[in-house]
PDB file with SEQRES, HELIX, SHEET and CRYST1 records, atoms N, CA, C and O in Angstrom:
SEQRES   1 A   76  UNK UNK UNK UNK UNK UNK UNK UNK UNK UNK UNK UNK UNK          
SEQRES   2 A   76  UNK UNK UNK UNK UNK UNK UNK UNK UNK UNK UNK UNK UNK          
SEQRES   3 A   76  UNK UNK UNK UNK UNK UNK UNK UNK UNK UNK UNK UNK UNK          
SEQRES   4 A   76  UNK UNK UNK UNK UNK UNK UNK UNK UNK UNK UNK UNK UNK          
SEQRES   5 A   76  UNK UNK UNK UNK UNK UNK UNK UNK UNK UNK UNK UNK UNK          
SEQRES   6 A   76  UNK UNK UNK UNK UNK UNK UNK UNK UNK UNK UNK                  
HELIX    1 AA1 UNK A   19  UNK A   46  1                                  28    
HELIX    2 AA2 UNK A   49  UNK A   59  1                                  11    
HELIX    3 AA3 UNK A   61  UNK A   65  1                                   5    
CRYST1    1.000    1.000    1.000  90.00  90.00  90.00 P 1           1          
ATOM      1  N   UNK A   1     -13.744  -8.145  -4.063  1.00  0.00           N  
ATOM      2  CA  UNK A   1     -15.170  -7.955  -3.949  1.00  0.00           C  
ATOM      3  C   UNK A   1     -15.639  -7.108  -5.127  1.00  0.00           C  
ATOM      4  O   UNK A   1     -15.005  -6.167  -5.604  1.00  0.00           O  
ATOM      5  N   UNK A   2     -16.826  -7.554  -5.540  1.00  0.00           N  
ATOM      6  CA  UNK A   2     -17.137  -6.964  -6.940  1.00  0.00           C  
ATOM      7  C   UNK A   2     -18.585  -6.168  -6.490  1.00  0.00           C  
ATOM      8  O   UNK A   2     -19.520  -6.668  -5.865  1.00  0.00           O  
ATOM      9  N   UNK A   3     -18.494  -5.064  -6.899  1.00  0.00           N  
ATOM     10  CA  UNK A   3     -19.890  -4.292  -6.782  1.00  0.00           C  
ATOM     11  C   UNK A   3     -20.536  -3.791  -8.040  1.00  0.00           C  
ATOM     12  O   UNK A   3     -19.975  -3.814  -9.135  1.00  0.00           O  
ATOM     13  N   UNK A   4     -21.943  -3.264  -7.788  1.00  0.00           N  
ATOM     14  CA  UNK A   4     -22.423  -2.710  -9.064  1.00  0.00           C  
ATOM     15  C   UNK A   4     -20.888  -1.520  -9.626  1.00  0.00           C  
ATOM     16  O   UNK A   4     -20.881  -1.369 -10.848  1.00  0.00           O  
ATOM     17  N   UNK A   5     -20.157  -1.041  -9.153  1.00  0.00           N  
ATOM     18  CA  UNK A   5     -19.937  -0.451  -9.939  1.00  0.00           C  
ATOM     19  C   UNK A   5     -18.721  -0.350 -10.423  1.00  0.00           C  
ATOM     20  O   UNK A   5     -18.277   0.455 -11.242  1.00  0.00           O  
ATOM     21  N   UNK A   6     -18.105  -1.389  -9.755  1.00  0.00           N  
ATOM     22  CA  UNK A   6     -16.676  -2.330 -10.623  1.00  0.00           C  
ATOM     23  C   UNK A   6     -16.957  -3.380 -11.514  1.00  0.00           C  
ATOM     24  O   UNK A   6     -16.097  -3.775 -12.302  1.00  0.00           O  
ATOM     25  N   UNK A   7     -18.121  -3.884 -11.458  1.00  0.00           N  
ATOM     26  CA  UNK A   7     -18.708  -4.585 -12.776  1.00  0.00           C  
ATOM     27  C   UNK A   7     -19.398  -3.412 -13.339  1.00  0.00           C  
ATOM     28  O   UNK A   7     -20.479  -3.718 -13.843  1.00  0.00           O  
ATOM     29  N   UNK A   8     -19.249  -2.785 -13.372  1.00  0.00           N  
ATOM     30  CA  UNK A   8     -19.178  -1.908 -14.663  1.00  0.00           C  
ATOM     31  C   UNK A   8     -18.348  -1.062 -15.308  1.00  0.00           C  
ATOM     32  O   UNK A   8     -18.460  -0.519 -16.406  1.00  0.00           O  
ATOM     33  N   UNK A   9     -17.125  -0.999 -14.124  1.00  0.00           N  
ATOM     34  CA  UNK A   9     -16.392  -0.358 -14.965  1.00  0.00           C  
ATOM     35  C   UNK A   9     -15.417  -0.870 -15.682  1.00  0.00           C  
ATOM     36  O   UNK A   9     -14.693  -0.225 -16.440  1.00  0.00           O  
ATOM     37  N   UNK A  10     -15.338  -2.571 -15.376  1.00  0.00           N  
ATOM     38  CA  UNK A  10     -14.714  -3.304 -15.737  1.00  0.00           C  
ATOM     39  C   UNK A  10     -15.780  -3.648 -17.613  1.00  0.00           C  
ATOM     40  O   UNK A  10     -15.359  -3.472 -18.756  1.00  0.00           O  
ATOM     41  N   UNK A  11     -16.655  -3.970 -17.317  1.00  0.00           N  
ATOM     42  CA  UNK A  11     -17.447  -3.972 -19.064  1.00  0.00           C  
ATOM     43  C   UNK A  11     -17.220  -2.695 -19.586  1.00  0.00           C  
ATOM     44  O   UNK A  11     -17.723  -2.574 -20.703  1.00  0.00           O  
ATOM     45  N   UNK A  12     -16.609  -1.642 -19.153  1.00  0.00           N  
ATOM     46  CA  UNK A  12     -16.677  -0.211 -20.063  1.00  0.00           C  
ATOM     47  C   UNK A  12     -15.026  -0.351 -20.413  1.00  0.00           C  
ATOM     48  O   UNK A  12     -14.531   0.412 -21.242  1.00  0.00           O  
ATOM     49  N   UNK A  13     -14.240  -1.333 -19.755  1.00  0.00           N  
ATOM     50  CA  UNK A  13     -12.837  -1.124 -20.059  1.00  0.00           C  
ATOM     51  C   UNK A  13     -12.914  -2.469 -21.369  1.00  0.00           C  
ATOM     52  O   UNK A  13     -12.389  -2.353 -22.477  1.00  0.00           O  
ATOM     53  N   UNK A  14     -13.564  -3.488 -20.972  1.00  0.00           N  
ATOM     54  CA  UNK A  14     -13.842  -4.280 -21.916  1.00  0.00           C  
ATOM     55  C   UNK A  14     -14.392  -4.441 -23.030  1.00  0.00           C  
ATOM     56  O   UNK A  14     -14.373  -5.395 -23.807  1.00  0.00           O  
ATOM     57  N   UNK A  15     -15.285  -2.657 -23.103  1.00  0.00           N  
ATOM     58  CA  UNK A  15     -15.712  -2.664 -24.771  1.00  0.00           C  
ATOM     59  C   UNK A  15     -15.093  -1.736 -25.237  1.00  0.00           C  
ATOM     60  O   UNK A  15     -15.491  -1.085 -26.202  1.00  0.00           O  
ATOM     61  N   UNK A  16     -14.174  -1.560 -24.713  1.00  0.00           N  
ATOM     62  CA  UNK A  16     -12.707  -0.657 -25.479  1.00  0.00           C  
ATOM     63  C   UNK A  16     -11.870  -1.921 -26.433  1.00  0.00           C  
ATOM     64  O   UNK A  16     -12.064  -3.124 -26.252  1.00  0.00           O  
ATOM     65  N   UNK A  17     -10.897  -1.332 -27.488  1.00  0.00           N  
ATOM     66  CA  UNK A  17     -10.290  -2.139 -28.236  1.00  0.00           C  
ATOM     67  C   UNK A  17      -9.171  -2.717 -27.233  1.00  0.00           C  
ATOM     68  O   UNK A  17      -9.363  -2.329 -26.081  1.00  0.00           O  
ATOM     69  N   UNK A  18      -8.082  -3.526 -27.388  1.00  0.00           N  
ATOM     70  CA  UNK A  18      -7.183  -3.981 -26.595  1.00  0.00           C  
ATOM     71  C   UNK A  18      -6.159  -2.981 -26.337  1.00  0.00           C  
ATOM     72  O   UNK A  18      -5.593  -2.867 -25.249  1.00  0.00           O  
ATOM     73  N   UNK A  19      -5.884  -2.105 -27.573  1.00  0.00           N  
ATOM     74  CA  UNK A  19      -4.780  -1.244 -26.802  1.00  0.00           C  
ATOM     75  C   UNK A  19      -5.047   0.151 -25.938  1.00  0.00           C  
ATOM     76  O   UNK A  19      -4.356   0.910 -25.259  1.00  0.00           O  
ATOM     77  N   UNK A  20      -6.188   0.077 -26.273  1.00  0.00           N  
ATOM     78  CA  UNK A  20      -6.914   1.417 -25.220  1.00  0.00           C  
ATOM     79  C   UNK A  20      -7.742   0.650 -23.967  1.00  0.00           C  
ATOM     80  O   UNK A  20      -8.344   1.377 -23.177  1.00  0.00           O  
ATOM     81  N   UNK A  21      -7.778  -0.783 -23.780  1.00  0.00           N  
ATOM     82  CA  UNK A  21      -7.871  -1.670 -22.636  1.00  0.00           C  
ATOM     83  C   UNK A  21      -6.586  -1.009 -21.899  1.00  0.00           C  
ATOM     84  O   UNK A  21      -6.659   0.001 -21.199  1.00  0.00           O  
ATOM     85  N   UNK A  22      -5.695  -1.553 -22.097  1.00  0.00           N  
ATOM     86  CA  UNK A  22      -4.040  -0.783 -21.182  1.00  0.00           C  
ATOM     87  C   UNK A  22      -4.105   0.110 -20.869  1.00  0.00           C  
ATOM     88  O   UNK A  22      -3.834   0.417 -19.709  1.00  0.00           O  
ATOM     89  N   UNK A  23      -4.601   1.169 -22.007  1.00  0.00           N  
ATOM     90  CA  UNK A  23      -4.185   2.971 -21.544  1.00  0.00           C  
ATOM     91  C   UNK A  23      -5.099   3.169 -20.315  1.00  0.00           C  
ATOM     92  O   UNK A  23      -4.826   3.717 -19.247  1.00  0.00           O  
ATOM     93  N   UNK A  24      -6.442   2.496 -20.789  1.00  0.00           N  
ATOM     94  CA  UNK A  24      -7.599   2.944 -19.708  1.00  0.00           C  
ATOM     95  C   UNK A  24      -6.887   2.149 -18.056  1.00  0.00           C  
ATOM     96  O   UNK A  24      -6.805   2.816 -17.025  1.00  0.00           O  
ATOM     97  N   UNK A  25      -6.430   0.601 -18.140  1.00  0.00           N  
ATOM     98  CA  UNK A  25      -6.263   0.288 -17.072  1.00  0.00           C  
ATOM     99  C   UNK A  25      -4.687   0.928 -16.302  1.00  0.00           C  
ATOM    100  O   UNK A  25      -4.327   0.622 -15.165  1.00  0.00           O  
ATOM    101  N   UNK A  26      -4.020   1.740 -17.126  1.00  0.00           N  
ATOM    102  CA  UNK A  26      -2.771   2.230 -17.053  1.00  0.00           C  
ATOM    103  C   UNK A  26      -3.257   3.368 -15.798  1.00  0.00           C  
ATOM    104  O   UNK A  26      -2.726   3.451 -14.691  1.00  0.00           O  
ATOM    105  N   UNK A  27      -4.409   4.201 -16.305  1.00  0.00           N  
ATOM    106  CA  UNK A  27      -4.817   5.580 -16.016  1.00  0.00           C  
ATOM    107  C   UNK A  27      -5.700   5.152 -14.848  1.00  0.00           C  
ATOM    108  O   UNK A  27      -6.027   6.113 -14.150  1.00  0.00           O  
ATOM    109  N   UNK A  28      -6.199   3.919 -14.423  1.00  0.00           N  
ATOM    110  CA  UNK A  28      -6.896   3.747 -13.586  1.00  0.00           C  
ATOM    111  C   UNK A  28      -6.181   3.307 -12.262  1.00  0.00           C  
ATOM    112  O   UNK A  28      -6.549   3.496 -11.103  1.00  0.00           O  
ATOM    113  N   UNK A  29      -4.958   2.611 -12.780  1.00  0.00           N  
ATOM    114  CA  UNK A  29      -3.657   2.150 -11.633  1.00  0.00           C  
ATOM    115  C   UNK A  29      -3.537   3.345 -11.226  1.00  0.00           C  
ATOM    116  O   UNK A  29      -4.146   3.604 -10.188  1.00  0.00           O  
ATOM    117  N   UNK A  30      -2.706   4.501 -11.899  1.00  0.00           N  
ATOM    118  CA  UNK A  30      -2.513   5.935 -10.965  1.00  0.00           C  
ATOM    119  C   UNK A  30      -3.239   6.226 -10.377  1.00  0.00           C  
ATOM    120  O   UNK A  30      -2.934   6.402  -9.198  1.00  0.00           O  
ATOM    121  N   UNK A  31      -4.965   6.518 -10.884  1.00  0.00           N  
ATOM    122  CA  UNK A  31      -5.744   7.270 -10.107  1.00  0.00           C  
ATOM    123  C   UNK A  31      -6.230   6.388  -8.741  1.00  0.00           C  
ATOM    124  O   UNK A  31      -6.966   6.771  -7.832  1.00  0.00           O  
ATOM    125  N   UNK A  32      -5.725   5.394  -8.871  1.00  0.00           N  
ATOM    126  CA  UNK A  32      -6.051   4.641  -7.512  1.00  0.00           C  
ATOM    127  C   UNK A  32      -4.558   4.414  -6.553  1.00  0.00           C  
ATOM    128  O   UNK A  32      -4.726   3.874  -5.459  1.00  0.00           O  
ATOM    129  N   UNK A  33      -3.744   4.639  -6.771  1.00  0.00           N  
ATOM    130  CA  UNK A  33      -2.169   5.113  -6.669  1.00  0.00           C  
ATOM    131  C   UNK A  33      -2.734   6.887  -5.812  1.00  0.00           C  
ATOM    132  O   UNK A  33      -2.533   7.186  -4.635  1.00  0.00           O  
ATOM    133  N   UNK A  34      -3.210   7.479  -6.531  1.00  0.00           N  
ATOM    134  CA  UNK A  34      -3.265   8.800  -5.809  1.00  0.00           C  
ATOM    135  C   UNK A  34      -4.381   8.856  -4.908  1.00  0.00           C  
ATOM    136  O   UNK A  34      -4.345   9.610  -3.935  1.00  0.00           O  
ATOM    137  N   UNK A  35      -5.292   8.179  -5.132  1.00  0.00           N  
ATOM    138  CA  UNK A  35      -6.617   8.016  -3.930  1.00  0.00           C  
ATOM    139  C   UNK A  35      -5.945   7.415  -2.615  1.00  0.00           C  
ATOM    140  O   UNK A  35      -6.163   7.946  -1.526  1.00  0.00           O  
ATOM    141  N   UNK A  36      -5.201   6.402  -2.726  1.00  0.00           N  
ATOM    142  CA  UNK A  36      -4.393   5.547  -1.892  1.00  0.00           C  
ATOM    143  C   UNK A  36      -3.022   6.780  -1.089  1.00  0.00           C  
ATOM    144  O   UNK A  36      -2.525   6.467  -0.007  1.00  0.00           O  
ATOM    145  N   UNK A  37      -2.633   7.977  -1.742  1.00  0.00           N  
ATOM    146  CA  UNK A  37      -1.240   8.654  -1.195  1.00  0.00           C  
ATOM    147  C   UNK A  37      -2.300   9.617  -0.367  1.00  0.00           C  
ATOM    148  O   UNK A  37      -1.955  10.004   0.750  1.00  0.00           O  
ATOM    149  N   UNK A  38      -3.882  10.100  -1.021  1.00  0.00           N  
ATOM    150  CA  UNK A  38      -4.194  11.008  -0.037  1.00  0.00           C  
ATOM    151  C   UNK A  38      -5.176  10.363   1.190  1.00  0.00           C  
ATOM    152  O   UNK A  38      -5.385  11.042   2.195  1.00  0.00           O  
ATOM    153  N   UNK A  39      -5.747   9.055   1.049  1.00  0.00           N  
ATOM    154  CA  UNK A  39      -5.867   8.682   2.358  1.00  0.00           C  
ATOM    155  C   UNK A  39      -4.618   8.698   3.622  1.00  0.00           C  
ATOM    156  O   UNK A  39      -4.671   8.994   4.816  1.00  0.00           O  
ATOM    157  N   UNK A  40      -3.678   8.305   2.870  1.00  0.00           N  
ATOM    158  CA  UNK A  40      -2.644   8.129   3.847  1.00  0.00           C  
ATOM    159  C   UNK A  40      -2.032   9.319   4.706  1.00  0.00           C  
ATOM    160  O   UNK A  40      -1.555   9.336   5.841  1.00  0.00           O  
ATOM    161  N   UNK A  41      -2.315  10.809   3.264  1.00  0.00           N  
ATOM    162  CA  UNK A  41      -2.247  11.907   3.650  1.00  0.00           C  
ATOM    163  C   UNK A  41      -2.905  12.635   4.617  1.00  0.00           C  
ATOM    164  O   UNK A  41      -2.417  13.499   5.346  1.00  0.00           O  
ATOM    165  N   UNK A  42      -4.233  12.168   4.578  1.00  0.00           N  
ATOM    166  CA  UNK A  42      -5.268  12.513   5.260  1.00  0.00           C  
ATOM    167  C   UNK A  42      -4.944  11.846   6.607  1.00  0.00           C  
ATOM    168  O   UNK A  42      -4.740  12.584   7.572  1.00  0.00           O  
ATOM    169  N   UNK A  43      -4.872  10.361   6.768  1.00  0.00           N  
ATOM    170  CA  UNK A  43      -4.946   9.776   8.177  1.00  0.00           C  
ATOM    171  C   UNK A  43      -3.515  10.421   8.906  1.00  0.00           C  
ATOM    172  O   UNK A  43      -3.754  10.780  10.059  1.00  0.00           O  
ATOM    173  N   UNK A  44      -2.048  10.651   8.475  1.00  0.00           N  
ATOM    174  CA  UNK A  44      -1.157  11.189   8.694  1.00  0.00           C  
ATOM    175  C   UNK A  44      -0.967  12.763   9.395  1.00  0.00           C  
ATOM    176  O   UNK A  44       0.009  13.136  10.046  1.00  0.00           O  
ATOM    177  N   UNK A  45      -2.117  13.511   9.084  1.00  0.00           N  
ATOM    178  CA  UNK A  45      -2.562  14.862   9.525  1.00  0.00           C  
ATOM    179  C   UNK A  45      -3.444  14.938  10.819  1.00  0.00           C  
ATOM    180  O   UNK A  45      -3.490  15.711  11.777  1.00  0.00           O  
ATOM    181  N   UNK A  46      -4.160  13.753  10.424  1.00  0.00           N  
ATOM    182  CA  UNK A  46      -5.046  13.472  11.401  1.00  0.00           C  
ATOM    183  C   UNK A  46      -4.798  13.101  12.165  1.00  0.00           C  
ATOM    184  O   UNK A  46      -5.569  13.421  13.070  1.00  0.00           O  
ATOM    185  N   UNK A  47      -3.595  12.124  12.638  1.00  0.00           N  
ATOM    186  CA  UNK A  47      -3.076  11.600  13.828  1.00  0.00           C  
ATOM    187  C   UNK A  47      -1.829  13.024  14.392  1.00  0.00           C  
ATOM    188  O   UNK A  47      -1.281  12.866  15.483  1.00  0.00           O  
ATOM    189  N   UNK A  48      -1.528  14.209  13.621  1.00  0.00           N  
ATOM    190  CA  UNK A  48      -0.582  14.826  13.922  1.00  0.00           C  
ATOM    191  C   UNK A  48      -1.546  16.170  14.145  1.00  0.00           C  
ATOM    192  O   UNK A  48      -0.905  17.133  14.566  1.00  0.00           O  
ATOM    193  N   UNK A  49      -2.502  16.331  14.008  1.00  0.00           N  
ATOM    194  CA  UNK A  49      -3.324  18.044  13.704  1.00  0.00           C  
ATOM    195  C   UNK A  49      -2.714  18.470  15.548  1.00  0.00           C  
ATOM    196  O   UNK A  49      -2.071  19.472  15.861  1.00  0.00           O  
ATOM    197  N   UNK A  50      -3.108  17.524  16.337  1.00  0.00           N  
ATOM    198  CA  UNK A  50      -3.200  18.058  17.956  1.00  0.00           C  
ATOM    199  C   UNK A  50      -1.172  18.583  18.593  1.00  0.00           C  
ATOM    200  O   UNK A  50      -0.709  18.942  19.676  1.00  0.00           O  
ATOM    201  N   UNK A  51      -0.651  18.372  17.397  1.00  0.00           N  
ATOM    202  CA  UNK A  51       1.127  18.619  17.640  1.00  0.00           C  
ATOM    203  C   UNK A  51       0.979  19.680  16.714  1.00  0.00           C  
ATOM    204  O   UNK A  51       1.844  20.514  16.981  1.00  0.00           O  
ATOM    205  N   UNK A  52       0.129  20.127  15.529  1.00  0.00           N  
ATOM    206  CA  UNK A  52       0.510  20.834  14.738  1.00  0.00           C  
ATOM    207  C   UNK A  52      -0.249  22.267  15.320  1.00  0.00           C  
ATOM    208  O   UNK A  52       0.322  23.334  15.091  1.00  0.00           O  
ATOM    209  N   UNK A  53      -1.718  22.267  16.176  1.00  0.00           N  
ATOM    210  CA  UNK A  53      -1.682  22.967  16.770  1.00  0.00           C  
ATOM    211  C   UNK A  53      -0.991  23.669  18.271  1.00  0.00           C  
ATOM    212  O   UNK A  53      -1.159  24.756  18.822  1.00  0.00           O  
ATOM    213  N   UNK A  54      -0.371  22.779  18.511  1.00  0.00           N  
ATOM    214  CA  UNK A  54       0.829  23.101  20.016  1.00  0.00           C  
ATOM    215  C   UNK A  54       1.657  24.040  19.552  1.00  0.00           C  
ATOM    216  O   UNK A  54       1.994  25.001  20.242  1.00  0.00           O  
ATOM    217  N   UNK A  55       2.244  23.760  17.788  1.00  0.00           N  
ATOM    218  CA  UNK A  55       3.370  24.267  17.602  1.00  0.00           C  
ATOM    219  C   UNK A  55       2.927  25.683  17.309  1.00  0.00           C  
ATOM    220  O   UNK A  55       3.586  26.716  17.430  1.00  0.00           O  
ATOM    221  N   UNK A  56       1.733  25.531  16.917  1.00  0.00           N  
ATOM    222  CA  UNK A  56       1.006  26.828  16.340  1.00  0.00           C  
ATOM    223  C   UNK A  56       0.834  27.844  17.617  1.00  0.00           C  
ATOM    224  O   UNK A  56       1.398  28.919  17.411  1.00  0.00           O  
ATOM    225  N   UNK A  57       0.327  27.768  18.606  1.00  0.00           N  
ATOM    226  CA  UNK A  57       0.303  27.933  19.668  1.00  0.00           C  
ATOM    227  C   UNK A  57       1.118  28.549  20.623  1.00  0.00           C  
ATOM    228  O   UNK A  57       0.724  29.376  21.445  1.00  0.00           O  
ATOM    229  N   UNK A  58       2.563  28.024  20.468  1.00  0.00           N  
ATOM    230  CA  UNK A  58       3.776  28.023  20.989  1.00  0.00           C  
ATOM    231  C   UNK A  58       4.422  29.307  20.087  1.00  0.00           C  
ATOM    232  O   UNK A  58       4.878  30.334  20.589  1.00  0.00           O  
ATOM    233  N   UNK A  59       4.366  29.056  18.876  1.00  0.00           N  
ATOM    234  CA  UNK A  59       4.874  29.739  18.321  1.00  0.00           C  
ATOM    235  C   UNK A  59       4.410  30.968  18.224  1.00  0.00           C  
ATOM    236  O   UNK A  59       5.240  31.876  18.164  1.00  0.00           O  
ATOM    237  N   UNK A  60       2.865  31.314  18.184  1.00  0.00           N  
ATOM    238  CA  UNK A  60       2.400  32.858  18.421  1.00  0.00           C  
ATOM    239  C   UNK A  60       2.760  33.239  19.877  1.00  0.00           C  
ATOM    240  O   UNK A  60       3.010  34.409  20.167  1.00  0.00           O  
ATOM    241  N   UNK A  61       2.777  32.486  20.566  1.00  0.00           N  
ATOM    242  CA  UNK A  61       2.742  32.811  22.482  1.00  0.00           C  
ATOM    243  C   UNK A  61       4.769  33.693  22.232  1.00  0.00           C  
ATOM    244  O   UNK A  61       5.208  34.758  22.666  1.00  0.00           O  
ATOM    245  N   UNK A  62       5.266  32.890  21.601  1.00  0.00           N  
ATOM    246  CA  UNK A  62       7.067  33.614  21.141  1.00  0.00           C  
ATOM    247  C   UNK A  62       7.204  34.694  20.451  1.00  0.00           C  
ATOM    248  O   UNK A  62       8.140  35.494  20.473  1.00  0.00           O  
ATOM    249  N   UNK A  63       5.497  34.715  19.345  1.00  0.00           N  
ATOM    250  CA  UNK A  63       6.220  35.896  18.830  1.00  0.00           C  
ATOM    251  C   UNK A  63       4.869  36.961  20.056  1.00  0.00           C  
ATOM    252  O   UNK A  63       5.139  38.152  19.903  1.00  0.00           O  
ATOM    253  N   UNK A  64       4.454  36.904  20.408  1.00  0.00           N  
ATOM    254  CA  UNK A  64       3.948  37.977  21.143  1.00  0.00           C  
ATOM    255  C   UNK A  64       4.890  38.047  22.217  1.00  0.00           C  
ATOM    256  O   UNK A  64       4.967  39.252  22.455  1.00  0.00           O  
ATOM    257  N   UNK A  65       5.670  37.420  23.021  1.00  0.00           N  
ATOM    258  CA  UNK A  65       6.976  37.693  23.677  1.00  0.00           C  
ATOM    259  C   UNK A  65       7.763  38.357  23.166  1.00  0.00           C  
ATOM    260  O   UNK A  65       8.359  39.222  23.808  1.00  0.00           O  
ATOM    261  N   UNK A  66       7.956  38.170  22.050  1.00  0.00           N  
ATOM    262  CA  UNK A  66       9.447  39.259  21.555  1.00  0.00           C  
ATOM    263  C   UNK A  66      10.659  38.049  21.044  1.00  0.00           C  
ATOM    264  O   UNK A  66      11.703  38.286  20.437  1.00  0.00           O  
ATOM    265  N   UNK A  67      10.133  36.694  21.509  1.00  0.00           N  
ATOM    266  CA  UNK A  67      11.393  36.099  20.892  1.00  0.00           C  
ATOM    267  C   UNK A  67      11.490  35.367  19.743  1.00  0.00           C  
ATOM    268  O   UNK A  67      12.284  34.438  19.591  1.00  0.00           O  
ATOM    269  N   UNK A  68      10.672  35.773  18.891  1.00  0.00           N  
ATOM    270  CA  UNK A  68      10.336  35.218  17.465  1.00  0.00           C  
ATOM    271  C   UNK A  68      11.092  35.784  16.616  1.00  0.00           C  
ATOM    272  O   UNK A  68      11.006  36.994  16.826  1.00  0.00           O  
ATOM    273  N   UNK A  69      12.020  35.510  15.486  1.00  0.00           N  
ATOM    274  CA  UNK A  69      12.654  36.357  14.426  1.00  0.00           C  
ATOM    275  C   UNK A  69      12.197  36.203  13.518  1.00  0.00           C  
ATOM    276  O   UNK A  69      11.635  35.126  13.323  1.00  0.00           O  
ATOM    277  N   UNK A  70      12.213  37.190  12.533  1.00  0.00           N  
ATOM    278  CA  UNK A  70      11.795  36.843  10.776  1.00  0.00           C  
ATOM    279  C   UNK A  70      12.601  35.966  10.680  1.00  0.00           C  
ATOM    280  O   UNK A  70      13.525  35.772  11.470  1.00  0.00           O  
ATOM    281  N   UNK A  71      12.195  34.930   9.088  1.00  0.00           N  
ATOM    282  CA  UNK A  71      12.487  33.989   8.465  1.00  0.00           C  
ATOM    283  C   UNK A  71      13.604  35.037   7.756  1.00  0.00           C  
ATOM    284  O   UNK A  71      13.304  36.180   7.410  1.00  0.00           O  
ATOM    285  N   UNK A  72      14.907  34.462   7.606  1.00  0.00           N  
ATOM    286  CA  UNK A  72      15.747  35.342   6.703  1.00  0.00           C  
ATOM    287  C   UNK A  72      16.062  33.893   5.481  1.00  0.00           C  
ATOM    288  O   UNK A  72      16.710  32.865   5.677  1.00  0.00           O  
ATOM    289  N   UNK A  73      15.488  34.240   4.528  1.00  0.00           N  
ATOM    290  CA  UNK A  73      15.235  33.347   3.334  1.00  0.00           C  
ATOM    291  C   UNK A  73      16.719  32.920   3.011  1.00  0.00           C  
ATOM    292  O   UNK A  73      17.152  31.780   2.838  1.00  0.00           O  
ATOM    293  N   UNK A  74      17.571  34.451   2.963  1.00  0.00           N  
ATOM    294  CA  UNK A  74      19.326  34.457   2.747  1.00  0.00           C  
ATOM    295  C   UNK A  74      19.754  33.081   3.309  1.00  0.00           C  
ATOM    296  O   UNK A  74      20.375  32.292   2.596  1.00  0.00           O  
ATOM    297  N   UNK A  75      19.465  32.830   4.429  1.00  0.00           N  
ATOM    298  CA  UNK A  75      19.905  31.923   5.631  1.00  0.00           C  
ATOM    299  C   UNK A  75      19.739  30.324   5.557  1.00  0.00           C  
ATOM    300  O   UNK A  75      20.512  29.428   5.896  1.00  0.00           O  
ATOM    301  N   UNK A  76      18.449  30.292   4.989  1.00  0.00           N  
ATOM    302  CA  UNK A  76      18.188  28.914   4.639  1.00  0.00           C  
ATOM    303  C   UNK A  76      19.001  28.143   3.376  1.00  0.00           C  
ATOM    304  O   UNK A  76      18.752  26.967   3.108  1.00  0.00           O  
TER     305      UNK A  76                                                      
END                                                                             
């Protein structure tokens, strides 16, 4: 599907010379490569936020009990 503003960014890659045609469509593959890893990032958080607050939850309720330990960095 073509919109106003992929027909245009397609004529701005097209009044580039041919080898800066590539670089530009090189640089445009990634940045749509990384738009594409943080949707996924985003929907991935979003289906997990309601486990990530349980753990959050759980885990202050342990350390206000007493059974929480420091992280010993040595250990990991």
């Amino acid at each position: 599907m073509q919109t106003g503003a992929s027909v245009t960014i397609i004529k701005m890659i097209e009044s580039l010379p041919e080898p800066m045609q590539e670089r530009a469509l090189e640089h445009m593959q990634q940045y749509l490569e990384d738009i594409r890893d943080e949707l996924k990032w985003s929907d991935s958080i979003g289906k997990s936020q309601s486990k990530l607050i349980a753990a959050a939850r759980q885990a202050r309720e342990e350390i206000m009990q007493g059974k929480a330990t420091p992280l010993d960095m040595e250990e990991l």
